[in-house]
N, C-alpha and C positions, 0 to 999 in steps of 0.2 A: 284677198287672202294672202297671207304671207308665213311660211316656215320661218321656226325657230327651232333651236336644235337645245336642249334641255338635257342633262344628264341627273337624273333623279338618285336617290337613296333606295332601295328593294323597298321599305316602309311607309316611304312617300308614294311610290308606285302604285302598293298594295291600297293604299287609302286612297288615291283618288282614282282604282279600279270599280273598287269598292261605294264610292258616293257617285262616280258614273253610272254604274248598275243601277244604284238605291233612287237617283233621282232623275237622271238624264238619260235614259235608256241608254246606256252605256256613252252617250258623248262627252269624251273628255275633254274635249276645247270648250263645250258649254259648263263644262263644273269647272274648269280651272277661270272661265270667264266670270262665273258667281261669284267664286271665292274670291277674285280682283275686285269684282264689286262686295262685297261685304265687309273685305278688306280696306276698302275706300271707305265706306261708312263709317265704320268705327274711327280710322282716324282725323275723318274729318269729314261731319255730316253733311248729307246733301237738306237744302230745306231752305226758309227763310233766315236769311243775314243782318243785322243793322248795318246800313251801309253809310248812315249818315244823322241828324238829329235836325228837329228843327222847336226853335224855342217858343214856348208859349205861356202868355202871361194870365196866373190864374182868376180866375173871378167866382171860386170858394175855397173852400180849404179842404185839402186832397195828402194821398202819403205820395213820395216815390217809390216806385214799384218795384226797385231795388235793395234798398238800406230802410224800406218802411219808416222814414223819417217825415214827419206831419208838416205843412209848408200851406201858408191862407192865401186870400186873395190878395193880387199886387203880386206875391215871388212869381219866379222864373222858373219854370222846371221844362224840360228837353223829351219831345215828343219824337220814338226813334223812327224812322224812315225804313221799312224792308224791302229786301231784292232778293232772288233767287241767291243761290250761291252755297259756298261748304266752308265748315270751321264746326270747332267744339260745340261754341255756344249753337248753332242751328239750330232755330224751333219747328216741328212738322208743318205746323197750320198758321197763319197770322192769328195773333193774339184775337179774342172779341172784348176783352176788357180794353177799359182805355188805360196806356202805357203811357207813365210818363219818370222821369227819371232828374233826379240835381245835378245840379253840375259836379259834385266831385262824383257821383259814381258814371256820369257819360266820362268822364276824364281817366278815370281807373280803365271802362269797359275798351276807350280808343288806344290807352295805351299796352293794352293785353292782347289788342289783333292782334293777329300775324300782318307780315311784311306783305303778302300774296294777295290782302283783300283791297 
């Protein structure tokens, strides 16, 4: 456990008196801990990540799962690889369809991570 020393606004106070009471029998280190966590979600969800691609050569004719673009057997389309982890795109649950993606939208999606993943 560790002190921090915090100097709030009277309105700030009030509201997280007030969602102490409403949710956490008044613990205020448990509501200001939620709100860090909800706060983290929104800016970057906890979930499954593409961490990586792996290519695979098809034997029908299928879309990519991104740009719906139609692709037969013989092309190449990039099956993504999931890990734990947080960013925008995080999906809750691994997909059950089968994902697969072309090379220019794996090349749009690698160069749109963050520096962090």
């Amino acid at each position: 456990m560790r002190r921090l020393n915090f100097t709030l606004d009277p309105e700030t106070v009030a509201l997280l008196s007030d969602l102490a009471q409403k949710f956490y029998h008044g613990n205020k280190s448990q509501t200001i801990r939620a709100a860090l966590q909800s706060l983290a979600t929104h800016t970057g969800h906890a979930g499954w990540v593409i961490s990586g691609y792996t290519p695979i050569e098809l034997s029908g004719a299928t879309s990519c799962h991104t740009c719906g673009t139609k692709y037969g057997k013989g092309d190449l389309l990039y099956r993504p690889v999931f890990e734990r982890g947080y960013s925008h795109k995080a999906v809750e649950d691994l997909p059950e369809q089968i994902w697969l993606d072309c090379h220019g939208c794996v090349t749009q999606n690698v160069e749109e991570a963050p520096a962090s993943l």
